[in-house]
C-alpha positions as CSV (number, residue, x, y, z in Angstrom):
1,X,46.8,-88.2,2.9
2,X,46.3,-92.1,2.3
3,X,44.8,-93.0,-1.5
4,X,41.2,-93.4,-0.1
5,X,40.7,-89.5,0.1
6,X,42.2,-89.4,-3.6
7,X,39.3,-92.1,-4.6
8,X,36.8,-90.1,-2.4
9,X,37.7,-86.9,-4.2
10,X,37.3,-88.5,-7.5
11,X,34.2,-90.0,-6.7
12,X,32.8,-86.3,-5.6
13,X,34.1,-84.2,-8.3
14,X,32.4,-87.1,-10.4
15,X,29.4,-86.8,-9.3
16,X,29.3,-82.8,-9.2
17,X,30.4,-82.9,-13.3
18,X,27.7,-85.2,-13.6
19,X,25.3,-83.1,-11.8
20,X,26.1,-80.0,-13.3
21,X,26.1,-81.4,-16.8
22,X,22.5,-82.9,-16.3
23,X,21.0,-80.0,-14.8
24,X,22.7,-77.0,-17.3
25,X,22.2,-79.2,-20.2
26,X,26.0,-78.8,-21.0
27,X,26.1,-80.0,-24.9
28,X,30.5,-80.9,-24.6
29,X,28.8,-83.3,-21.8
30,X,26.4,-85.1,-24.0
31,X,28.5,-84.9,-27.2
32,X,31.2,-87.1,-25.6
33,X,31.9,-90.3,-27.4
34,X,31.5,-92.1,-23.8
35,X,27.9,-91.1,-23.4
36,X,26.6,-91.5,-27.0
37,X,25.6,-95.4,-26.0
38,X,23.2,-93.9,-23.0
39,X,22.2,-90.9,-26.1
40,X,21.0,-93.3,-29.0
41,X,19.1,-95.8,-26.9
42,X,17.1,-93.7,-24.4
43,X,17.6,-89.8,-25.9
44,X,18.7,-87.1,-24.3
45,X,16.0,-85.9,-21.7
46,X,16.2,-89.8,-20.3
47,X,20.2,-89.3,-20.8
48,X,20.4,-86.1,-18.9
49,X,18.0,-87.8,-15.8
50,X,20.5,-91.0,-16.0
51,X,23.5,-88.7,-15.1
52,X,22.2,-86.3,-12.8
53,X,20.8,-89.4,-10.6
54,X,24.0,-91.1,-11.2
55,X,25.8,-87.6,-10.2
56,X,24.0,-87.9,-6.6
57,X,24.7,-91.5,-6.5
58,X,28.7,-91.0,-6.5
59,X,28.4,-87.9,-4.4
60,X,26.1,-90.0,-1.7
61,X,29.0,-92.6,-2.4
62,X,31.9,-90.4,-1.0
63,X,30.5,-89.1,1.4
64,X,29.5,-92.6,3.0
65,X,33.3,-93.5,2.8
66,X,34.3,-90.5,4.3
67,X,32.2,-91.1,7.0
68,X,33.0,-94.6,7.3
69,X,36.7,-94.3,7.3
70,X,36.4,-91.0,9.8
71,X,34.0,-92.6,12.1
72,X,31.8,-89.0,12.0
73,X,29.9,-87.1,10.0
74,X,32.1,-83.9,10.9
């Protein structure tokens, strides 16, 4: 297993905590000192819309470099 499936699996389990955390409002999530910046400047509902699109962004993101790096979509 070379290192770009490692980064691939980070990049998807990202993007599914993300996900999750936008859609089930999950308060640990938004509590978090590293998303307080997105918090105070645009609120929470804006917050929550930031994360679940970025969520879909990694997950898009490895699976592009899985397919890529396999040559299918298999």
């Amino acid at each position: 297993m070379g290192p770009h499936y490692f980064v691939q699996g980070l990049f998807a389990v990202t993007g599914i905590i993300a996900l999750l955390a936008s859609l089930l409002d999950w308060d640990w999530f938004f509590k978090a000192q590293n998303t307080q910046f997105i918090m105070r400047n645009v609120g929470r509902s804006w917050a929550r819309l930031f994360y679940g699109i970025l969520g879909l962004a990694l997950m898009g993101m490895a699976i592009y470099f899985y397919v890529e790096i396999t040559g299918t979509i298999y």
